[in-house]
C-alpha positions, 0 to 999 in steps of 0.5 A, spaced: 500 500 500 502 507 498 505 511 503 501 517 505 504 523 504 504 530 507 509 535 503 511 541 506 515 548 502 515 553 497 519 554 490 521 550 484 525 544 488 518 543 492 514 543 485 520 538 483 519 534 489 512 535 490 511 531 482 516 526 483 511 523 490 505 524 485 508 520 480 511 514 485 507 508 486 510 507 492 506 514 495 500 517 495 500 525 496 496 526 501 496 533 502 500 539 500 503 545 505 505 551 502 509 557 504 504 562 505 505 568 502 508 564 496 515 568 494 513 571 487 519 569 484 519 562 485 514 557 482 508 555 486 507 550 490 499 551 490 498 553 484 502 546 481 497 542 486 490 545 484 493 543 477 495 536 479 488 534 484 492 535 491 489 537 497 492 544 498 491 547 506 490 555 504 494 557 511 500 554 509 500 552 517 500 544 518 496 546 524 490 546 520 491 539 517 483 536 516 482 532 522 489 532 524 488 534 532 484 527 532 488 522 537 487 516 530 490 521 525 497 519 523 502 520 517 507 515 514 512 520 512 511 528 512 517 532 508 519 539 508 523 543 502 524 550 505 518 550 509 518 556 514 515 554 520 518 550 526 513 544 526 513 542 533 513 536 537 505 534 537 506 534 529 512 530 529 509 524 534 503 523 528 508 521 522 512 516 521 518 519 518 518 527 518 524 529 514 526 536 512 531 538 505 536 544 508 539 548 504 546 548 508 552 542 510 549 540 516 551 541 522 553 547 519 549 553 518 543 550 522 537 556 521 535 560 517 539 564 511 544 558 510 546 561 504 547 568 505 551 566 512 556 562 508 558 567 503 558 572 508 563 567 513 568 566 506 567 559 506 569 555 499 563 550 501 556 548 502 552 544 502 544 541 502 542 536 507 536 531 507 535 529 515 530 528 520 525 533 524 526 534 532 523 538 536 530 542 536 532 547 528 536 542 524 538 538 529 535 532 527 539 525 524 542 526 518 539 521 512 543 524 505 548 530 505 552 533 499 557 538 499 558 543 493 563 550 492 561 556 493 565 562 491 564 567 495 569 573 492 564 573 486 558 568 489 551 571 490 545 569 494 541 567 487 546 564 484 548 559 490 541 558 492 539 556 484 545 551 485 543 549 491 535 547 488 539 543 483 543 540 488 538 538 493 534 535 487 539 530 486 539 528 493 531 528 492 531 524 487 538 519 488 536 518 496 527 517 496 528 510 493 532 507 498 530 511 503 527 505 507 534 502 507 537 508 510 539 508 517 540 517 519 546 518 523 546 522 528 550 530 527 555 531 531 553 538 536 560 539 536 561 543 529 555 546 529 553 552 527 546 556 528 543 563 525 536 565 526 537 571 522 
């Protein structure tokens, strides 16, 4: 039987990843949870599921899943690219798997603006990572990550953000069909870093 799907994000690697779980047999999508406001200059995630026949929650907040504060309501897997919102235990307790695609080498550039952060500090790297959602900001065991460079003498935010889409599409697409094999290793809180700005 499929699994059930809760996708949650915004932009054009969500639409990708979104189409991909619509497209597998081995998912159903469930529901759609879009960055509300949608940024206008990106694809949109709302709009791409009314096309496709995918539930939309309007308020872009998880909290307003149909039913979803019922005791029975559960979710085999709910998946995060670039979703704006800290899901919280409550919602975590009710999936089977919760996962998050971030734009950063975690442990590194936990938070938010990853991007802008590395090209402000001068690295040559970065990187996306595919990890588990706790109750903590990126802190969850890591499934996939993989690292790319950075120029941060000429780089701009758009440029490395585009670079991490395609980046982070490759890992979607090379890491879902064994994703049930994976076992997530935990990250090292050592070399951690955390922006929240």
């Amino acid at each position: 039987m499929p699994k059930r799907v809760v996708f949650m994000g915004k932009g054009a690697l969500a639409v990708k990843c979104a189409q991909w779980f619509l497209d597998s047999p081995d998912y159903e999508l469930a529901y759609v949870v879009p960055v509300i406001p949608e940024p206008s200059w990106t694809e949109s995630l709302s709009t791409w599921a009314a096309k496709n026949g995918v539930p939309v929650i309007a308020s872009g907040h998880y909290k307003d899943l149909p039913n979803v504060k019922d005791d029975t309501w559960r979710i085999d897997l709910a998946f995060s690219v670039f979703y704006d919102k800290i899901i919280k235990a409550w919602f975590i307790d009710k999936c089977d798997r919760i996962l998050n695609l971030h734009n950063g080498p975690l442990p590194r550039y936990r938070g938010v603006s990853p991007i802008n952060w590395a090209l402000k500090n001068g690295e040559s790297s970065h990187g996306v990572t595919i990890h588990e959602i706790t109750p903590g900001i990126d802190d969850g065991p890591i499934v996939a990550k993989v690292e790319y460079s950075i120029y941060p003498e000429f780089d701009e935010v758009k440029g490395v953000y585009e670079r991490a889409a395609a980046f982070g599409w490759t890992l979607f697409e090379q890491t879902l069909p064994m994703l049930d094999a994976i076992n997530a290793v935990p990250q090292d809180d050592s070399k951690a870093l955390y922006y929240d700005s």
